[in-house]
N, C-alpha and C positions, 0 to 999 in steps of 0.2 A: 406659303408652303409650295415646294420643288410640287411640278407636275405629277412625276414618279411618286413621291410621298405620298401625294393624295390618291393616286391609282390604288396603290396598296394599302392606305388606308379604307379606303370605299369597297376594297376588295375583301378585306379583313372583316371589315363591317357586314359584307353579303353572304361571304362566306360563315359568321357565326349566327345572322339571321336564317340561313336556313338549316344550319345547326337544330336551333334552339324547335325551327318547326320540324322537324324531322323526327326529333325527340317527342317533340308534346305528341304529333302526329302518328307518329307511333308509339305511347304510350294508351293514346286514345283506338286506336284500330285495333293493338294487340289482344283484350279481352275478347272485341269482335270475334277473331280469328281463333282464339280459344275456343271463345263457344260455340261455333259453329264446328269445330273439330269434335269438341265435344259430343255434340248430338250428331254428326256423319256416324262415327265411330261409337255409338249404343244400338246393341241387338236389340230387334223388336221382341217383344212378347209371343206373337203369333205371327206368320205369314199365310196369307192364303190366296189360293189360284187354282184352277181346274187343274194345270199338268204343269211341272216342272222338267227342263230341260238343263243340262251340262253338257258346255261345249270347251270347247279349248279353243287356243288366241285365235287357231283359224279358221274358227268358226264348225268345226267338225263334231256333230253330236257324239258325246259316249252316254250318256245314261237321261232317260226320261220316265218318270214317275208319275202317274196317275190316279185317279182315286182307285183301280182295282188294279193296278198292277206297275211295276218295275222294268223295265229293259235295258237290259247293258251290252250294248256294241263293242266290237273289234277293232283294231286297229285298221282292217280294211274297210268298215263303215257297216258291217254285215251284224245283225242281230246275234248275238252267242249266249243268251240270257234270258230268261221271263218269269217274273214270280207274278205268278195272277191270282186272285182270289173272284172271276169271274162266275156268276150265278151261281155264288157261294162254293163255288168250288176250289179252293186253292192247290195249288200247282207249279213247280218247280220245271219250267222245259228246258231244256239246253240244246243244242243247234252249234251245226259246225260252220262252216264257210257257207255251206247253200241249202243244208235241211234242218229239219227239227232230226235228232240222234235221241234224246231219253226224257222221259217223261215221269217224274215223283207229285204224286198228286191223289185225290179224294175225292171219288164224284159227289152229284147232289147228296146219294142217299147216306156218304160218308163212309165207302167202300175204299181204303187202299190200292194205288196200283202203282209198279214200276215197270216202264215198257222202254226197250230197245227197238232203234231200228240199224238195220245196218248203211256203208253208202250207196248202194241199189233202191233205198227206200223200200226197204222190204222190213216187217215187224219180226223181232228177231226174236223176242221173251220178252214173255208177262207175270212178272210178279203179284200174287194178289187176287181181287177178286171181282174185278172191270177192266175194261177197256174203253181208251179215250175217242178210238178212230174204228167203230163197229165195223166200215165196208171192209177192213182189211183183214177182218175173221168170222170172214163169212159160212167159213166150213166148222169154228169151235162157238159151243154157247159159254160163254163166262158168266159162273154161278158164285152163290158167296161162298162156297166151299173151295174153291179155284183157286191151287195156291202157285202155281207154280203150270206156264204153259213154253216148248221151247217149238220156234218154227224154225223149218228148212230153208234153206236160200231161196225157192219160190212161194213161199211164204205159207205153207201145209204143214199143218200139224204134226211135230216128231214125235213129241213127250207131252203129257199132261197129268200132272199131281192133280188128284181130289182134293 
């Protein structure tokens, strides 16, 4: 047999031996790889952990979740967000760039309240019949009958519904 012949025969020959494993060999890994796709890809039943965090690819938190409350951040990284149900009191705060702005919430005893502040952090109105920040109405007493309180830009009493 020509030199050449036999090249390309032996070549013919190696080339359909690793045919034939390449085949069997993935025949045999294929299920492998199934299954494991399989179970990556099944929701668990349950997850749990003290706090969950959401970040984005660059690593920038927007939203963490805790056993008493929620926080969803800005696009500048600044808290805009908080649902707490802290010493059973739940509570809705929302917050601009640098403060806390309004406050929807229920203290212990389960009294309603909506309170403004303005950007001066000054307490602007009180809906309701608590308040969440006492030192800042130090001159009104908030009763359960208290429906309605408006303050002045330095933060004094204007109006107050019974």
């Amino acid at each position: 047999m020509k030199p050449w012949a036999k090249a390309t025969l032996q070549g013919a020959t190696c080339g359909l031996m690793l045919g034939v494993v390449l085949l069997i060999g993935g025949r045999l890994w294929q299920p492998q790889v199934a299954a494991a796709q399989e179970k990556s890809s099944a929701v668990p039943d349950v997850v749990k952990a003290r706090r969950f965090e959401v970040v984005d690819p660059a690593g920038k938190t927007w939203t963490v979740v805790g056993p008493s409350y929620l926080w969803l951040y800005d696009a500048a990284g600044n808290l805009s967000m908080s649902l707490t149900t802290d010493a059973g009191m739940p509570g809705l705060w929302l917050f601009d760039a640098t403060m806390l702005r309004a406050i929807l919430g229920l203290t212990a005893e389960g009294s309603p309240s909506l309170e403004f502040w303005d950007k001066n952090r000054k307490l602007r109105a009180v809906v309701g019949a608590a308040h969440f920040e006492t030192e800042k109405t130090k001159d009104v007493t908030m009763t359960s009958e208290s429906t309605l309180v408006l303050f002045d830009k330095d933060g004094k009493v204007m109006w107050k519904a019974p």
